[in-house]
Structures are given as structure tokens and as C-alpha cells.
N, C-alpha and C positions, 0 to 999 in steps of 0.2 A: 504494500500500500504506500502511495506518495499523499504527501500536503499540497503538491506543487505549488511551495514554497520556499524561495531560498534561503539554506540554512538548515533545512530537516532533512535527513537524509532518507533517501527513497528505495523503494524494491521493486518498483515497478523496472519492464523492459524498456531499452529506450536504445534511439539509432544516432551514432555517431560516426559521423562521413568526414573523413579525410582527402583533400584534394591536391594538386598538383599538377603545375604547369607542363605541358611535353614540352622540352628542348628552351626552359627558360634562360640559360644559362648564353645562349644565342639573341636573345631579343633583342633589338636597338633598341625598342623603346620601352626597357623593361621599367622603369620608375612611372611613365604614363600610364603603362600597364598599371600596374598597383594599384594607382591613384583611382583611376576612372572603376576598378575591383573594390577598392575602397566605399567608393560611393554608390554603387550596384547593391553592397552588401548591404549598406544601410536602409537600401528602402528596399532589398528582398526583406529582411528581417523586420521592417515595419509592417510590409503587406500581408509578413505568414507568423506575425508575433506571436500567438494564438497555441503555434505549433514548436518553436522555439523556445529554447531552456536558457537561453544562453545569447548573445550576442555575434557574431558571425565571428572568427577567431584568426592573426594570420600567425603562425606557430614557426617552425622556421622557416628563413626566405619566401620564396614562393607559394609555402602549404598553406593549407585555410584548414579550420577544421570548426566544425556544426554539430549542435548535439539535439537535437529531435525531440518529442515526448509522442508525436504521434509516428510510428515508424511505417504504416504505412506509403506515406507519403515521401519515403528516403527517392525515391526513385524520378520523381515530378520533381522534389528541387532540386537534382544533378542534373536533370535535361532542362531546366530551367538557366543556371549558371551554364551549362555547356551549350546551350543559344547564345547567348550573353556575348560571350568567349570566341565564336564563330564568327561575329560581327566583324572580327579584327583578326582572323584565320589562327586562332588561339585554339590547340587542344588539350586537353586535361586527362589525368589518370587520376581514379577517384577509388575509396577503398573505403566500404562503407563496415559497419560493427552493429552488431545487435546484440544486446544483453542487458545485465544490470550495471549499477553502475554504483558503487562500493564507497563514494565520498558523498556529502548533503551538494545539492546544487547548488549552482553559484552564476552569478552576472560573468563569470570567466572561465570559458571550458577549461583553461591550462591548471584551474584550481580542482576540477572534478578528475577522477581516477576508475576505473574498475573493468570489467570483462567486456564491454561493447567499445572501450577504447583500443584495448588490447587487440581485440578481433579486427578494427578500424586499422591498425596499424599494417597488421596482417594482410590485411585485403588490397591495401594500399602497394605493397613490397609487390606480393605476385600480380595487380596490375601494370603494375612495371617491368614484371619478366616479360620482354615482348616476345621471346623465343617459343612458338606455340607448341613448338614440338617436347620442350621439355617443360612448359609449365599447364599443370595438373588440374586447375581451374579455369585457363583461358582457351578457348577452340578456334581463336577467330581475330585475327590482324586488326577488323574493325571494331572490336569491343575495347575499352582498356578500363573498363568498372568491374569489380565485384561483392558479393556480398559473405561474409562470414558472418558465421552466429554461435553461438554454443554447442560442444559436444555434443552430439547425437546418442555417444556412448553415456548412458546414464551413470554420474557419478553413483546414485545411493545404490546401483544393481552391486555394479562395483565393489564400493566401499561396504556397504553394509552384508551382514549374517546371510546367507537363504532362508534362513529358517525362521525369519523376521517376516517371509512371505509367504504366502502358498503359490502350486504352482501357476494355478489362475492369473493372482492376481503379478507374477514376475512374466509369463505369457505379455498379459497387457503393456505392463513397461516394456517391453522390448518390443512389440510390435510399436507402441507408439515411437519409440528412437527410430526405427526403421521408415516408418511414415514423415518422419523429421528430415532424416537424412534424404530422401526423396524429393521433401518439399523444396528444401534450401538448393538445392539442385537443379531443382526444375525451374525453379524463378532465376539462377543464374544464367540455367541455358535459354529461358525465355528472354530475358533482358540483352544475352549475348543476338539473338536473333533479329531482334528490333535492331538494335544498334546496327547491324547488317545494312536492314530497311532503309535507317535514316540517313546511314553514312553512305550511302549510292544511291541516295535521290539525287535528282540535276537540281541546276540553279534555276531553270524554267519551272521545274516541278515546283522548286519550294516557293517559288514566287506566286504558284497557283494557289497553294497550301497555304501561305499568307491572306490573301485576298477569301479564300472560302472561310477561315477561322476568324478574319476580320467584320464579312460581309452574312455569312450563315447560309446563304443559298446559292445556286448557279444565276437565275434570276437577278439577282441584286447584285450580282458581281458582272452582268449582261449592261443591266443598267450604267453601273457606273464605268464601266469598260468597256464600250460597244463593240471593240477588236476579237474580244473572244464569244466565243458561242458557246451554248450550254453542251453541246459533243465533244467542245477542245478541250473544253474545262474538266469534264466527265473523263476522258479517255488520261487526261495527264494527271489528276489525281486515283485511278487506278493502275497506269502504270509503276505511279509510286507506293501502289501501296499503303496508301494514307490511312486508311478505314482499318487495316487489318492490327497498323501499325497504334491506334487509336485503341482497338479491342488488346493490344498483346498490354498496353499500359493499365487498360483496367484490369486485366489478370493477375496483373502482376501487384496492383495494391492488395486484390484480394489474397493472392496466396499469402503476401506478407502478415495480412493481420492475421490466416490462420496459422500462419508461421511461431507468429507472438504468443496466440493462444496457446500453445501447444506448453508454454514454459508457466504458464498462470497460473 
């Protein structure tokens, strides 16, 4: 149980996302960079305050790091920041944490400590092994996010007697570890998919995908466009994938909050 309050320490699950620049070390204009992150971060963190523990963090050099209370949502604000990022052909390696979190909150993620950091950290390393052949969680050039969470192996099957259980009820724990390990999997490989999706749309597609997301119909984007017709429109947002890419994102909050449930 949390107060979500800073100051009390909590047990509730919670996602903490670590980020990082690709190849910042190269930037000309890495101080504008910052700056203009800087100020991005302040009014992401005003518009999803709600969802935020924390104020957006930069940790060292180029990392940022976020710490969630709704962790559904881990996945909407890294495509959120990695829009942002693209504006300025900036790519990010992101390494997200799901767990608990073992310090009271605080107005400053670098004061908070515990297992969804740790997994954060974790996640962050091997999206940076870009070698897909040797690394274990990424299948795919176009992904560079992943999500870690808690051992699937139940510590108490573990640590604790048998004979503290029946066989019933040790059955159930280990099916559910198994259903665990399944799920965190399955939202990796589904997130590595999308990322597929988005990362080989054209710049005409996204320019359509802009205008339908701004304007809500083909109609209304006829209107204010008269160049395009409701077919060109129709046909380059299927080419892209738009809609699929739209359903793999609500999939993917869903799995996560059954993800969460799973530790409650």
C-alpha cells in the first residue's frame, strides 16, 4: 500500500524508465540539445503530473531517468519523448524497471532506490547491446527499448519449506511464475514489433498520420487539404500500418497492468 505521498514509503509497483541518447557523444549541438530536453521535460511532467512521482531527472550526462506510479503507461511516455527526439533526428535507448521501490518517494528520483530501479538499469545496458545476435532480449536493429520486471522465479517457492505448502497450492505458484514469464515476454516482443512498424514508416506516411491524428477523419483532412483524396489518404495510412500499430499500443498497456497484477 502507498500514501502517494512524499516521505512515506510505499509497496506499491511502480515503472522506472531510464533513457539515453544514441551516439550523444557526437552531437554538435549537444548543450541545445539538453536545453530544448530541458524544457520538453517540464511541460511533459506538467501534462502527465497525475502519473508522475517525481520530476523528470537528468542523472548522468545525457540519461534522464522517470519514475511512474501508473506503469501502464511506461510505454506512451517513451514514444512520447522518442517523437520529441525525432524532431531533431535524435534516437534514444530506453530501459524501463518494474517493481517496488524500497526508499519513501521523493520530489528527486536520484533520492529513491529499490528493485524497479535496478531492473531500469538492467534494461537500459542490454538496450544498448546492439549486437542482436548475442543479446538475449533484443531480436530486432529497430527496437532499442526494453522492459524488465521481477523474477518470475518465485523467491518464497524458493526460499521457503515445501511443507509450508500443499501440492495444490505450490502447482498455482509456479504456474503463475510461468504465466509471468510469458507475459513480460510477450509485451517485449510486442513492443519490439511496433517499433519495427514505426521505424519504417516514410516521411509521407507520417505526414498523413499527423494530419489524421490532428484532423480525426479523411473528410476533414479533404477539407483542409484538397491535394489529397480520401483513397490516398486510406491507402498511405494502411501501408503504414497505422491502425495495427494503434491496437499493438493498447495491448501493450493492457498486458502491463496484468503484468503488475500479477505481483499484488
Amino acid at each position: 500500500m502507498c500514501s502517494n505521498r512524499k516521505g512515506f514509503l510505499c509497496m506499491s509497483i511502480y515503472s522506472v524508465i531510464n533513457m539515453d541518447i544514441v551516439g550523444s557523444r557526437e552531437l554538435t549541438n549537444r548543450v541545445e540539445i539538453q536545453e530544448k530536453l530541458k524544457n520538453y521535460f517540464i511541460t511533459l511532467y506538467e501534462d502527465y503530473k497525475n502519473i508522475f512521482v517525481a520530476p523528470i531527472t537528468f542523472t548522468l550526462g545525457d540519461e534522464w531517468q522517470l519514475v511512474l506510479r501508473d506503469v501502464k503507461r511506461s510505454y506512451d511516455i517513451f514514444l512520447l519523448i522518442k517523437t520529441f527526439l525525432l524532431k531533431y533526428n535524435i534516437e534514444i535507448y530506453c530501459g524501463i524497471g518494474i517493481g517496488k521501490i524500497s526508499t519513501k518517494e521523493s520530489d528527486d528520483t536520484r533520492e529513491m532506490d529499490g528493485e524497479a530501479f535496478i531492473y531500469a538499469r538492467n534494461a537500459l545496458i542490454s538496450a544498448k547491446a546492439t549486437n542482436t545476435f548475442y543479446n538475449k532480449q533484443l531480436y530486432t536493429k529497430d527496437c532499442k527499448i526494453i522492459i524488465n520486471g521481477p523474477s518470475t522465479t518465485s523467491n518464497r517457492i524458493q526460499n521457503e519449506t515445501y511443507n509450508e505448502y500443499s501440492i495444490g497450492e505450490l502447482e498455482v505458484a509456479v504456474t503463475a511464475d510461468e504465466d509471468c514469464l510469458e507475459l513480460l515476454d510477450l509485451i517485449n516482443t510486442l513492443i519490439q514489433n511496433n517499433e519495427m512498424i514505426e521505424n519504417n514508416t516514410t516521411d509521407k506516411q507520417k505526414q498523413i498520420i499527423r494530419l489524421y491524428e490532428a484532423f480525426g477523419s479523411y473528410s476533414e483532412i479533404e477539407k483542409a487539404y484538397p491535394g489529397y483524396t480520401r483513397s490516398s489518404i486510406s491507402r498511405k495510412l494502411a501501408a503504414s500500418n497505422y491502425f495495427l500499430s494503434i491496437h499493438n499500443k493498447e495491448v501493450v498497456k493492457s498486458l502491463l497492468n496484468k503484468y503488475v497484477a500479477v505481483f499484488k
